[in-house]
C-alpha positions in Angstrom: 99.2 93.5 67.6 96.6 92.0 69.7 96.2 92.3 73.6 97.3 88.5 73.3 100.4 89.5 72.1 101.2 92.2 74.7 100.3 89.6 77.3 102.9 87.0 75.9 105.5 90.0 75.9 105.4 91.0 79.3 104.7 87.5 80.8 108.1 85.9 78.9 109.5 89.0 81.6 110.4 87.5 85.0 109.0 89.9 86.9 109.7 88.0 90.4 109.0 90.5 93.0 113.0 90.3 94.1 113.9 90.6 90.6 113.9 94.5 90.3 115.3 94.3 86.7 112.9 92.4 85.6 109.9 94.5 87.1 111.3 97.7 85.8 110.9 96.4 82.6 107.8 95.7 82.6 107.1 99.0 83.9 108.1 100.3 81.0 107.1 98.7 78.6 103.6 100.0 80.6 104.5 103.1 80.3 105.0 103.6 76.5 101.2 101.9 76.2 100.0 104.6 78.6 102.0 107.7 77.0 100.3 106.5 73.3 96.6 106.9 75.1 97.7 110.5 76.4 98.5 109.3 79.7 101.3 111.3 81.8 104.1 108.7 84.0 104.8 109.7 87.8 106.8 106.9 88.6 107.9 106.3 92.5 111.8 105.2 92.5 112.9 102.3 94.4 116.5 101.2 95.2 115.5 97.4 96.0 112.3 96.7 94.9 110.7 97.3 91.4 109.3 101.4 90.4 106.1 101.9 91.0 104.2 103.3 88.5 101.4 106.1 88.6 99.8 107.2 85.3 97.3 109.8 85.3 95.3 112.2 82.6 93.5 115.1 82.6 90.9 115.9 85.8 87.6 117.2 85.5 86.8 118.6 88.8 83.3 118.7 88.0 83.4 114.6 87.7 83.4 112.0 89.4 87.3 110.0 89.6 88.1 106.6 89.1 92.1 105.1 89.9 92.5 101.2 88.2 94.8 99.4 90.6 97.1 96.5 89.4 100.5 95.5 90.2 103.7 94.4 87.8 105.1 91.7 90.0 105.0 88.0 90.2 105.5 85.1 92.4 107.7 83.0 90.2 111.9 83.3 90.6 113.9 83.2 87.4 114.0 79.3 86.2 111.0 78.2 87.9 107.7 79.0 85.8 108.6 81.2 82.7 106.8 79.5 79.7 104.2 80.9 78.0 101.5 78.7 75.9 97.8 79.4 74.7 95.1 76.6 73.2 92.0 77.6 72.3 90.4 78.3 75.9 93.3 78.9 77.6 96.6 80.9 78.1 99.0 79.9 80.3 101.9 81.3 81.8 103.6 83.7 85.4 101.0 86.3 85.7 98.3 85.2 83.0 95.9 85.8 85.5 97.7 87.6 88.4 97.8 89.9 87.3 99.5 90.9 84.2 96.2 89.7 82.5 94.1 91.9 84.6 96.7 94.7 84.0 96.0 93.9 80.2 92.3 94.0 80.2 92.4 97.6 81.9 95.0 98.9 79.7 92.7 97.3 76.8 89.6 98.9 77.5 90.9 101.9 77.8 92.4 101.9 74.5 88.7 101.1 72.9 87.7 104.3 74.5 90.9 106.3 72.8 89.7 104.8 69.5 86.3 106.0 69.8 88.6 109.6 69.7 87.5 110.1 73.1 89.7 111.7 75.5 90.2 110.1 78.5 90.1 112.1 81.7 89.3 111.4 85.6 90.9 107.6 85.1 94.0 107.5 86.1 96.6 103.5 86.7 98.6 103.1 89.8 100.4 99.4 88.9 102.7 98.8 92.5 105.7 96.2 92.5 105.6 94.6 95.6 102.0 93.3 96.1 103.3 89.8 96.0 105.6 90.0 98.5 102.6 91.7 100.7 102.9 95.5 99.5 105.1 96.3 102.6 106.3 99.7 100.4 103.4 100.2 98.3 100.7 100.3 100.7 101.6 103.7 101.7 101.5 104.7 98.7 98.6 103.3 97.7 96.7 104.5 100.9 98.0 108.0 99.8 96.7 108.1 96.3 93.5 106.2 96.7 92.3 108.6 99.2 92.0 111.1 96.3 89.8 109.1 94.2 85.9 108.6 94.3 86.0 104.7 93.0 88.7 102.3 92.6 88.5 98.9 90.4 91.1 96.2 90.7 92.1 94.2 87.8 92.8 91.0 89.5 90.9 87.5 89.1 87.0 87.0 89.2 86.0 84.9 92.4 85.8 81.0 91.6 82.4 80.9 90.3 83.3 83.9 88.0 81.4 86.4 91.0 82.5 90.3 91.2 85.1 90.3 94.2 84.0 93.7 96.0 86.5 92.6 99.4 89.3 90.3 100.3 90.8 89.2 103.2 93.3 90.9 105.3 96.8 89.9 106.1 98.9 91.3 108.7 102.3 90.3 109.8 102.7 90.1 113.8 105.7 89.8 115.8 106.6 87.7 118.8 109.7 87.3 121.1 109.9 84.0 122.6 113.0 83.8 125.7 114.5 80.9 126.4 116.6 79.8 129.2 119.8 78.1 128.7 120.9 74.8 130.9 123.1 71.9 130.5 121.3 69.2 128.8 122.7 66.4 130.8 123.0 68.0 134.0 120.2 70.9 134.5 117.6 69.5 132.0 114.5 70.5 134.1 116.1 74.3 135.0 116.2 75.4 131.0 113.4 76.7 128.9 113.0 75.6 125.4 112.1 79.0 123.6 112.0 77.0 119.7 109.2 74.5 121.9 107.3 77.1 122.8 107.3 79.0 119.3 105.8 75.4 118.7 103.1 75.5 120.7 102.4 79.4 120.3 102.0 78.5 116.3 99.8 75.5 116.9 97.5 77.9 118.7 98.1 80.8 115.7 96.8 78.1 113.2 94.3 76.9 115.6 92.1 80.7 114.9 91.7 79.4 111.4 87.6 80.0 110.9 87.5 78.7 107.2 83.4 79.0 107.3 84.0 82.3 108.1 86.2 83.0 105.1 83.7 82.1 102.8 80.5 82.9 104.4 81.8 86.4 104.3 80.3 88.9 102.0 83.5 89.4 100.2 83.5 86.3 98.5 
């Protein structure tokens, strides 16, 4: 079996990011290809979302320690993107590229180091479930592990001209209460307060911070 076909089997999965069932089984179907390269599963119970998954081997304290970061979700509800096709340059398909692919192409080069009959220490996997739906849950956890590595690689898509990404943006989710004031539309017009207009004119401002030059001037990209 090639990597192609382990990349067909987990991307004919809906792995929505609301579809826990789903993600689980990707998960493990992960975490038998792990366990055959000597790997050992931690794996982080969730009631709502998909498990996350931690997969760790052997540490040499004397060396240096490297954690690959992925995640088993996707964007894509059940019925609405679950085809998977492949010509000659391209594969297509929920997740070819982000990132079930990128989840492939770690799991891959690891398994050319286990057939060299090397044993693989110091590299340890943590592939989260959420990351589509902004990693509320995972990011603690990810925080919490990552602290205790020396290097971390993530397996996600190339920048557009094929560059090493080495940042990304951030994203952060604010919240704003907006009062209104109630008043009889016919009779007290002028003595209400539309709250939804302001919202309006609060998110025209929001968008308004938009630096786009910025974004792409910046050294992460």
């Amino acid at each position: 079996m090639t990597y192609l076909d382990d990349l067909e089997k987990i991307v004919k999965i809906n792995s929505y990011t609301q579809n826990k069932t789903g993600v689980d089984r990707v998960g493990d179907i992960f975490d038998k290809w792990f366990e055959e390269l000597g790997f050992e599963v931690t794996t982080y119970t969730r009631e709502l979302l998909g498990n996350h998954k931690h997969y760790t081997t052997p540490q040499n304290k004397n060396a240096k320690t490297l954690l690959l970061l992925g995640h088993l979700d996707t964007v894509f509800p059940e019925g609405k993107f679950e085809r998977y096709s492949q010509d000659e340059e391209w594969v297509y398909g929920p997740g070819v590229c982000d990132m079930k692919g990128g989840n492939i192409v770690a799991l891959e080069a690891l398994r050319r180091v286990y057939a060299q009959n090397i044993k693989i220490t110091n590299i340890d996997v943590l592939l989260v479930s959420d990351e589509e739906s902004g990693s509320d849950d995972s990011k603690h956890l990810t925080s919490e592990l990552a602290s205790k590595y020396d290097y971390c690689f993530v397996y996600e898509a190339a920048g557009k001209e094929m560059e090493l990404v080495s940042g990304r943006k951030g994203v952060g989710t604010f919240f704003i209460d907006i009062y209104g004031k109630a008043a009889h539309a016919g009779n007290s017009y002028l003595n209400g307060s539309d709250a939804n207009l302001e919202a309006s004119y609060k998110l025209q401002k929001l968008v308004a911070l938009t630096d786009i030059d910025q974004r792409y001037n910046s050294k992460c990209w």
